[in-house]
FIPA-731941 format. One record per atom (N, C-alpha, C): atom name; residue number from 1; residue in three letters; chain; x, y, z. Coordinates in steps of 0.001 Angstrom, whole numbers, plus 500000, padded with zeros to 6 digits. Layout:
BEGIN
R;atomo;num;residuo;cadena;x;y;z
R;CA;NUM;ALA;A;X;Y;Z;
...
! end
This chain:
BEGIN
R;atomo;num;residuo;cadena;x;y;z
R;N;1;UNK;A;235254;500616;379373;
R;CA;1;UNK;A;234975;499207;379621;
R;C;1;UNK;A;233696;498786;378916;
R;N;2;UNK;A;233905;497525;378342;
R;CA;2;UNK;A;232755;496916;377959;
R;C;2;UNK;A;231657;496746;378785;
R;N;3;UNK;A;230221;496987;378265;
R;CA;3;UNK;A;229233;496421;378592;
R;C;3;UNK;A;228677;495162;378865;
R;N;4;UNK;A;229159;494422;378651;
R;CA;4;UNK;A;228781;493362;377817;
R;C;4;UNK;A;229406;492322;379125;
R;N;5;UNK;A;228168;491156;379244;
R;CA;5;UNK;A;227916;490467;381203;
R;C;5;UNK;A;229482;489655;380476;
R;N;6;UNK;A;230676;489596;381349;
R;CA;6;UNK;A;231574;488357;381390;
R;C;6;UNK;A;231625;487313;381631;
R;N;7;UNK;A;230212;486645;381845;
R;CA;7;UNK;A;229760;485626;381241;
R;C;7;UNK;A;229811;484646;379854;
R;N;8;UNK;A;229437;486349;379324;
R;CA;8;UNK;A;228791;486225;377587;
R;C;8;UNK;A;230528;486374;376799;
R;N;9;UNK;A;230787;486831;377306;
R;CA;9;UNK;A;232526;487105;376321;
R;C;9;UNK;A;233176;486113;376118;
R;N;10;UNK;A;234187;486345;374787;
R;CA;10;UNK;A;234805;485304;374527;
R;C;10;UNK;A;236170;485544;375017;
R;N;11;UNK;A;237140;484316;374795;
R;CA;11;UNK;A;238131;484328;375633;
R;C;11;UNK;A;239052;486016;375189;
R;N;12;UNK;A;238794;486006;373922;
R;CA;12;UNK;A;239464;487345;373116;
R;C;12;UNK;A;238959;488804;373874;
R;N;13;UNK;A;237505;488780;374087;
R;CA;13;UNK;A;236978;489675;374515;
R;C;13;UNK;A;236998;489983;375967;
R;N;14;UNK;A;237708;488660;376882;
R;CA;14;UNK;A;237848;489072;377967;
R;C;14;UNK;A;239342;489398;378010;
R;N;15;UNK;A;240260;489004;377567;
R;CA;15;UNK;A;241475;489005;377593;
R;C;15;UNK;A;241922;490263;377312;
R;N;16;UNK;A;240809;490559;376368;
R;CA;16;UNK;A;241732;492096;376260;
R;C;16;UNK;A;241015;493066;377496;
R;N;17;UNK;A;239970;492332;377787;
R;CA;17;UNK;A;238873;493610;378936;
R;C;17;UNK;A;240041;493121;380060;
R;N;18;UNK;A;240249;492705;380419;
R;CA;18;UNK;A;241546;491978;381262;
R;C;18;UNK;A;242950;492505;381259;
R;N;19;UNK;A;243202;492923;380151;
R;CA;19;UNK;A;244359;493907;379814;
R;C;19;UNK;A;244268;495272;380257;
R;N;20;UNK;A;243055;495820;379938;
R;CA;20;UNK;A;242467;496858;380284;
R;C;20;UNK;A;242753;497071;381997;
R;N;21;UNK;A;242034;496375;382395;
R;CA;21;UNK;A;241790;496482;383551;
R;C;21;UNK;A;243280;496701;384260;
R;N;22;UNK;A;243703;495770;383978;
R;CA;22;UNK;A;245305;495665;384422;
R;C;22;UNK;A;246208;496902;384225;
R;N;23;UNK;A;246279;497324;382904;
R;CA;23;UNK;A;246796;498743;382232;
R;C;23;UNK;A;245846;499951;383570;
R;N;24;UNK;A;245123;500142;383930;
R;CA;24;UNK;A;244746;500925;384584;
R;C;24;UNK;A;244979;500919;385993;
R;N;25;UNK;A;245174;499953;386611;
R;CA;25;UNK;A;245509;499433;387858;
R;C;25;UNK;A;246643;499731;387711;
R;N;26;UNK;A;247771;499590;386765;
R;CA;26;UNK;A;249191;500170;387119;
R;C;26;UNK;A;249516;501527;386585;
R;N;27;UNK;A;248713;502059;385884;
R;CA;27;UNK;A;248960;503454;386201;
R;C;27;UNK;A;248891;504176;386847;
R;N;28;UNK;A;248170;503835;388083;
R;CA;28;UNK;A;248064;504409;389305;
R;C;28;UNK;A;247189;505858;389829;
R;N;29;UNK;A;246698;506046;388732;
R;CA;29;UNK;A;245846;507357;388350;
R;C;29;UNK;A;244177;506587;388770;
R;N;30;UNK;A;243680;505891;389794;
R;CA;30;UNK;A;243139;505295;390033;
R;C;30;UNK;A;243147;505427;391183;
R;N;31;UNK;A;241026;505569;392338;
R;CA;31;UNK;A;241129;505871;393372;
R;C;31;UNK;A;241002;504610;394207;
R;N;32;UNK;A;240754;504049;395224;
R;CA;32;UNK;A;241175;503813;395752;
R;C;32;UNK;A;239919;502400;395862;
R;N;33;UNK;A;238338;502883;395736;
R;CA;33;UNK;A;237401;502485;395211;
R;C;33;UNK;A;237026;501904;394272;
R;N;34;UNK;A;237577;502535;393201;
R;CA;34;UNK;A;238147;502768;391815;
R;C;34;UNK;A;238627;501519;391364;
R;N;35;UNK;A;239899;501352;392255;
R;CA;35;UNK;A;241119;499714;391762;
R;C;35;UNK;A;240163;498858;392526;
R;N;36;UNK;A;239426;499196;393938;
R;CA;36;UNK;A;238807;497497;394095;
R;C;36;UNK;A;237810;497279;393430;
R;N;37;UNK;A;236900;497838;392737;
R;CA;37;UNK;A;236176;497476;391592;
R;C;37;UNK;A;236821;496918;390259;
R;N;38;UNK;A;237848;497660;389746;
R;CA;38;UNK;A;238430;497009;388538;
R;C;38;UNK;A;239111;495874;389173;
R;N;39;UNK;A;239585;495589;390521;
R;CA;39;UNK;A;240728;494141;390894;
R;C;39;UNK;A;239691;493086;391297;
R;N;40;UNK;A;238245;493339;391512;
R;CA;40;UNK;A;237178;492338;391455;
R;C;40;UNK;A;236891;492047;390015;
R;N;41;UNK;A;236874;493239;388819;
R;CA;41;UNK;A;236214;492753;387668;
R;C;41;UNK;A;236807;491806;387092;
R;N;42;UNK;A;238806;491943;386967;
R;CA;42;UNK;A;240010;491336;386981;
R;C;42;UNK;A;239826;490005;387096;
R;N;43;UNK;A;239364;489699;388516;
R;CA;43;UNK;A;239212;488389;388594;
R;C;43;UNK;A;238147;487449;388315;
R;N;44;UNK;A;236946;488283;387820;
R;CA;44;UNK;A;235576;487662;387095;
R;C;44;UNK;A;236450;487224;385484;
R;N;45;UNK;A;237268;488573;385361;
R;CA;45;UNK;A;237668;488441;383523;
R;C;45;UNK;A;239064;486948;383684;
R;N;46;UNK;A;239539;487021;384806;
R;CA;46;UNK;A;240936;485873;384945;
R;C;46;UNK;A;239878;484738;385066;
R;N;47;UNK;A;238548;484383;385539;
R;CA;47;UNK;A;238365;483017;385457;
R;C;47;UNK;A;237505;482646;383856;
R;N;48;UNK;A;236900;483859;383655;
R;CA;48;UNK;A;236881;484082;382263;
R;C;48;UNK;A;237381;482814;381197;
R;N;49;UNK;A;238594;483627;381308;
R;CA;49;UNK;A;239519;483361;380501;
R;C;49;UNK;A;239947;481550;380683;
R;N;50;UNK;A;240054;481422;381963;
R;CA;50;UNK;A;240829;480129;382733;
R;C;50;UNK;A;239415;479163;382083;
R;N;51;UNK;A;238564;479315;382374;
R;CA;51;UNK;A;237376;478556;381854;
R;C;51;UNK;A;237604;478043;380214;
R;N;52;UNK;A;238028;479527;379646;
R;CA;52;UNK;A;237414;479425;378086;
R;C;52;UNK;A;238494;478559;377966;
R;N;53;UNK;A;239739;478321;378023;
R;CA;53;UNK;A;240811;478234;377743;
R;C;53;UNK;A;240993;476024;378199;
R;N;54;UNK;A;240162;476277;379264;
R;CA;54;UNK;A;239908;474755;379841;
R;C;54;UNK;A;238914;474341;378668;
R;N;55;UNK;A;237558;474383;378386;
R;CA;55;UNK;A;237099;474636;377493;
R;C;55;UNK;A;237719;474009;375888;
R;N;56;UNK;A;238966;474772;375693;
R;CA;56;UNK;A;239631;474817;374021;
R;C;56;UNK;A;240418;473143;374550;
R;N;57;UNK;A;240875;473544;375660;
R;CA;57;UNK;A;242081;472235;375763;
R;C;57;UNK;A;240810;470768;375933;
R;N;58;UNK;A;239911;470835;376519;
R;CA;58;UNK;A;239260;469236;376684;
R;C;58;UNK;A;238532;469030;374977;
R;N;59;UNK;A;238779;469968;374412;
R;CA;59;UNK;A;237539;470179;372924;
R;C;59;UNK;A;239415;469421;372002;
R;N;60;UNK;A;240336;469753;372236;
R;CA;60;UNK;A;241564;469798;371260;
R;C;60;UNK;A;242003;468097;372259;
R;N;61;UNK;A;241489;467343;373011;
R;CA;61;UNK;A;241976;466151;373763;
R;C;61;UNK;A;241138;465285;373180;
R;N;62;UNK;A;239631;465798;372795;
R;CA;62;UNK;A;238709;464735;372185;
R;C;62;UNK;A;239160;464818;370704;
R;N;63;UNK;A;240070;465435;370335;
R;CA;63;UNK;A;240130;464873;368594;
R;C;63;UNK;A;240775;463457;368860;
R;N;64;UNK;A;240395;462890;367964;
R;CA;64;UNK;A;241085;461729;367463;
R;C;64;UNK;A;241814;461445;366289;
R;N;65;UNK;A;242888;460731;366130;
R;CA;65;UNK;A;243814;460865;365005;
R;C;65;UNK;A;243294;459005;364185;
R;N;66;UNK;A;243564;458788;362983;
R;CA;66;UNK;A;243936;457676;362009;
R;C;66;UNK;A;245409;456904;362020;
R;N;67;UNK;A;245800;456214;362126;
R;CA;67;UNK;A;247118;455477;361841;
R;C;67;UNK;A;248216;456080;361142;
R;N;68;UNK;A;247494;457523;360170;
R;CA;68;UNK;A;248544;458338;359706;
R;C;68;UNK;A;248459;459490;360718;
R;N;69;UNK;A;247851;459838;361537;
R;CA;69;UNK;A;247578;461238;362512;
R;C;69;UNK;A;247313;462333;361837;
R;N;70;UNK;A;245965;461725;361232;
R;CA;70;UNK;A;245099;462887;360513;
R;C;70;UNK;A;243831;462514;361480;
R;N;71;UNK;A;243288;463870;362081;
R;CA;71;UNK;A;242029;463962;362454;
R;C;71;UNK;A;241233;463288;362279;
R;N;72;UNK;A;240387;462066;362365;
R;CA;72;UNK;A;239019;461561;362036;
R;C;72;UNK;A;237753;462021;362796;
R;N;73;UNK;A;238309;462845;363708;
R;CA;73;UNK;A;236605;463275;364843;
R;C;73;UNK;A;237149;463798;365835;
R;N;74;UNK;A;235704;463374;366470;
R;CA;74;UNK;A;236212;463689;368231;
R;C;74;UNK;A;235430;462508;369158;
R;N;75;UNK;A;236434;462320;369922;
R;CA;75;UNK;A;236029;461341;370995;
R;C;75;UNK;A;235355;461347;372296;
R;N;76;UNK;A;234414;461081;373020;
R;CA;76;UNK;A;234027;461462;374808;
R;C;76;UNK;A;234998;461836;375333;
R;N;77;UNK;A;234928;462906;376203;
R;CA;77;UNK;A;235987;463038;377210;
R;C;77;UNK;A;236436;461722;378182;
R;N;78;UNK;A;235542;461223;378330;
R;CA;78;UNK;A;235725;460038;379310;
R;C;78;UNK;A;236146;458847;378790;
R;N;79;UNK;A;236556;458833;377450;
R;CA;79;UNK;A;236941;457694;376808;
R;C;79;UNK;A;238384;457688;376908;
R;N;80;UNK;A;239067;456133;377337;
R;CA;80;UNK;A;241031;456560;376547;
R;C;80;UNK;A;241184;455426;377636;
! end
């Protein structure tokens, strides 16, 4: 497992630490201590992700299109 605070990660870097975690939890070779530490980290790396991902979608709502629907910018979220 990465070092690195899941804070600081990107959606890529949690997603796969997230995979991880998951891949180990169902192999079952895991004590008991063990899975509730990785099924807490799980859910630091699932809001992670849910964040970054909220994040991409309000950043891809502020583009704005031209009369042909070519990109010209980006707009306030609070604008429309």
């Amino acid at each position: 497992m990465s070092d690195k605070k899941v804070s600081e990660m990107s959606f890529e870097e949690a997603m796969k630490a997230l995979e991880e975690v998951v891949s180990q939890l169902e192999s079952g070779n895991v004590e008991l201590e063990a899975s509730i530490s990785l099924y807490e980290r799980g859910a630091e790396l699932k809001k992670r992700c849910e964040e970054k991902l909220k994040e991409a979608e309000e950043k891809v709502a502020a583009i704005t299109l031209n009369a042909d629907g070519q990109p010209t910018g980006t707009a306030p979220l609070d604008a429309g």
